[in-house]
C-alpha positions in Angstrom: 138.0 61.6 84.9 138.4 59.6 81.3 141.1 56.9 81.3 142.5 55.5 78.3 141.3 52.0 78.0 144.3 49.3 78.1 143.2 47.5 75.5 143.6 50.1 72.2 147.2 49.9 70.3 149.9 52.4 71.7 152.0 54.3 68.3 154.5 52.8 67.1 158.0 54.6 68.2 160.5 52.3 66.8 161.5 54.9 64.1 162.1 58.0 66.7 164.5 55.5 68.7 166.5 54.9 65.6 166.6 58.2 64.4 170.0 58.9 62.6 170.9 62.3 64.1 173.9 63.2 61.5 170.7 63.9 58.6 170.2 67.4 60.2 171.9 70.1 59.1 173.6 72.8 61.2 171.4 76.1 61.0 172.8 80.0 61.9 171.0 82.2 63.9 169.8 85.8 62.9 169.1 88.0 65.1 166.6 90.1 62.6 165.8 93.1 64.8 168.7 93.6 67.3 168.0 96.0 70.2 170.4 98.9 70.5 173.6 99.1 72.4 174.2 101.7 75.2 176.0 103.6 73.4 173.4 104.3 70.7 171.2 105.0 73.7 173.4 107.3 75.0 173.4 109.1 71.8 170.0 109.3 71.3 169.4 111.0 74.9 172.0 113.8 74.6 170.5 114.3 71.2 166.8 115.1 72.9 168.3 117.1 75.5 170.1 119.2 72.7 166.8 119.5 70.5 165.0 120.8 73.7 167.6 123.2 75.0 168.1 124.7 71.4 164.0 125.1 70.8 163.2 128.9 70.3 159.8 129.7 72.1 159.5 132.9 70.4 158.2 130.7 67.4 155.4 129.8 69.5 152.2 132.4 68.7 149.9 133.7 71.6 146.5 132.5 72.2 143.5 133.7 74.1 141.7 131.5 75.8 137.4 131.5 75.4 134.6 129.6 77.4 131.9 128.7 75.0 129.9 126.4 77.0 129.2 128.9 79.7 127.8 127.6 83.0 123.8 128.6 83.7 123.6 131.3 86.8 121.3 130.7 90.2 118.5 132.9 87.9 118.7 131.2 84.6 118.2 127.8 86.7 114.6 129.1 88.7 113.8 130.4 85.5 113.9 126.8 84.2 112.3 125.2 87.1 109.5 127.6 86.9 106.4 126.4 85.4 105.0 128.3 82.5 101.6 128.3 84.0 100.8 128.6 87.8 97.3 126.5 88.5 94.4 128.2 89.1 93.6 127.9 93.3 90.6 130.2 93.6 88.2 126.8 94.3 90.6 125.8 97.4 90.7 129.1 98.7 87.2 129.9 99.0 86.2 126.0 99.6 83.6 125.6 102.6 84.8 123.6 105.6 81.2 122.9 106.8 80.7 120.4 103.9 83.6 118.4 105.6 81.8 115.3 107.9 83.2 113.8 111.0 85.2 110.5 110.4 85.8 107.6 113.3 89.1 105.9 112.8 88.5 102.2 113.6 91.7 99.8 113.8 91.5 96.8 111.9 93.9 94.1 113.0 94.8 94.9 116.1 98.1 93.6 118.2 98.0 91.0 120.8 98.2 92.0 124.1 100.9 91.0 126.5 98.3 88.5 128.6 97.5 87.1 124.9 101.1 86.7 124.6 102.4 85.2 127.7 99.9 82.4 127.2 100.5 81.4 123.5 104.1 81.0 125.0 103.0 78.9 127.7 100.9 76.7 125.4 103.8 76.4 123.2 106.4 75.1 125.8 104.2 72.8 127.4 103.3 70.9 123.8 107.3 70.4 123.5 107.4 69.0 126.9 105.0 66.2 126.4 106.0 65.4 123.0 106.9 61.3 122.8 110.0 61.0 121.6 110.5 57.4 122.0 106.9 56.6 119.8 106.7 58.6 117.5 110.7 59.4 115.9 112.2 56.7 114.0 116.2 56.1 113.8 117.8 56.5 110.9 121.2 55.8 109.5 123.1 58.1 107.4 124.8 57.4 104.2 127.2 58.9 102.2 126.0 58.7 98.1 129.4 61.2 96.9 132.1 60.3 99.3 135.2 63.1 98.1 138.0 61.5 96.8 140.8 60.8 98.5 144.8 61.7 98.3 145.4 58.6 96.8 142.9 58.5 94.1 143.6 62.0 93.3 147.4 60.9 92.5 146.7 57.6 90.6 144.0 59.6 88.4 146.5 62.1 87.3 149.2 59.1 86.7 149.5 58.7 83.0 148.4 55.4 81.6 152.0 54.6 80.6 155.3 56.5 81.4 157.4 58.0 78.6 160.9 56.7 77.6 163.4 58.5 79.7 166.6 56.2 78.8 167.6 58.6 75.9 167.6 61.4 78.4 169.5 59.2 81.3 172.3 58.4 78.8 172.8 61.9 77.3 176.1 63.2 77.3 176.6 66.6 78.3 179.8 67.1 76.4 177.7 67.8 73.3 176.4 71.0 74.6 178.2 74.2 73.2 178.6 76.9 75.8 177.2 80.3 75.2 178.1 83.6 76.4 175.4 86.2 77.6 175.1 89.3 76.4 172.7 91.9 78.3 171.2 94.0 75.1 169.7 96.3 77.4 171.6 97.9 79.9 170.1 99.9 82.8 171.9 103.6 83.5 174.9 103.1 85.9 174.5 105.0 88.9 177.6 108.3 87.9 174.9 108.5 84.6 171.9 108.9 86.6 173.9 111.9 89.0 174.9 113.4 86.3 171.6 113.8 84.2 170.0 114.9 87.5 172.5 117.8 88.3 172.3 118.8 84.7 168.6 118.7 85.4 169.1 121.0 88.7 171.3 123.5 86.6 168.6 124.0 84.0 166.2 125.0 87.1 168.3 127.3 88.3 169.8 129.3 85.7 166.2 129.7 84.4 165.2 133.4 83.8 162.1 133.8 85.8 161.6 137.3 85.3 162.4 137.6 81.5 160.2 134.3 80.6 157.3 134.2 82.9 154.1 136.4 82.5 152.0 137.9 85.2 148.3 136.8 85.0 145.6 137.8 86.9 143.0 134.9 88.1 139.5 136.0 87.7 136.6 133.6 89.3 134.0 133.0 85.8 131.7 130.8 87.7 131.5 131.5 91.8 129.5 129.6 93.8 126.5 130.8 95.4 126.4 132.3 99.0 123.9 131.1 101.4 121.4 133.7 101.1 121.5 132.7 96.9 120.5 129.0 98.2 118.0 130.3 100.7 116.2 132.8 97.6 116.4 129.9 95.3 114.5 127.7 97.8 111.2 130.2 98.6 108.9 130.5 96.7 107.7 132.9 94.4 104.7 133.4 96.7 103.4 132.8 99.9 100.3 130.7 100.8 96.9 132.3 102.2 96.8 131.8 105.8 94.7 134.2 106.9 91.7 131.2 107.6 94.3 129.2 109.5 95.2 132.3 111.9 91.4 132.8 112.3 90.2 129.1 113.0 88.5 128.2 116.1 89.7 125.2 118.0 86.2 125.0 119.5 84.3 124.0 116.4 86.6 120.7 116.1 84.6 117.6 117.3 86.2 114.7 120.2 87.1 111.8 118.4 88.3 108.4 120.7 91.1 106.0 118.9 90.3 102.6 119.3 
């Protein structure tokens, strides 16, 4: 941490201690945008309730509702997952077997075995057992090179170089001070306002007309999902493999093959 040096010049405060106070001049303060009282508030919410009660819905017009970014079906996506081309498989199909030859499979690196194991382990152990200690480690002595500060120097570090002139403050009288009353510009809702807005609230429910008002609509389902036999189509394909040669292969022309 940077400390100020001792030596540099501290500012000169001789003319802030005799400072004539009587200069200033007493100022009035304006409150420029003043919040509004409760009951402006309260005016202002039976206002809104009386715009919304008094609204005439039959000024609202009916409107249909359209989908126009329709959602694909199960055969619009294999469609697209279809390719335009199917490749051309007469070569496989009528591809000789006999122009296949016999392969050995040889293993490379191959694991150690357990005997290979058990005596790597005892090599191992015994070469710790007769290692010299006493001739061959050398002592050595461990030093700290960044200690962590302590309590002490972390207090006198964050000790100003020199402490500010409290004797103005100690002799202050507190006669001086003018007292001033506090007003609350925003009041909350007392708790009879808040019962009475909710059992208007309650009334409104209940004298609604629910048969005048409300329309029947029927639900119809635009996009269903698909079944399991729609998942189970989707995931055949379009057709079936050859295997007429596997059904017909003899197991007896296969050769005997040992795995090393």
């Amino acid at each position: 941490m940077a400390t100020q040096s001792s030596s540099e010049p501290r500012p000169d405060v001789s003319s802030v201690a005799a400072f004539d106070r009587d200069h200033l001049k007493h100022v009035e303060t304006k409150e420029k945008n003043p919040l509004p009282s409760q009951a402006v508030i309260d005016e202002e919410a039976v206002g809104s309730r009386a715009a919304v009660k008094g609204f005439d819905k039959k000024s609202l017009k009916h409107v249909e509702s359209g989908e126009k970014s329709v959602l694909p079906t199960a055969g619009d996506i294999r469609a697209e997952m279809m390719p335009d081309s199917l490749p051309d498989r007469s070569e496989v199909a009528a591809f000789s077997k006999e122009k296949l030859k016999p392969v050995k499979t040889a293993e490379k690196g191959e694991l150690p075995t357990a005997e290979i194991i058990k005596e790597e382990a005892i090599d191992s152990r015994a070469e710790v057992k007769t290692f010299d200690k006493e001739g061959k480690l050398h002592h050595v002595d461990v030093q700290e090179k960044n200690p962590l500060p302590t309590a002490g120097d972390i207090r006198a570090e964050m000790m100003p170089d020199a402490l500010p002139d409290r004797s103005e403050v100690a002799g202050f009288s507190k006669e001086k001070l003018k007292h001033v009353e506090t007003a609350e510009k925003g009041a909350l809702p007392t708790a009879q306002i808040i019962k009475e807005e909710s059992i208007d609230s309650r009334a409104e429910v209940k004298v609604f007309d629910k048969e005048g008002k409300l329309q029947h609509v029927d639900v119809r389902e635009k996009n269903p999902l698909p079944t399991a036999g729609d998942i189970r189509a989707e995931m055949m394909p379009d057709s079936l493999p050859d295997r007429s040669e596997v059904a017909g292969f003899s197991k007896e022309t296969l050769k005997h093959v040992e795995t090393a």
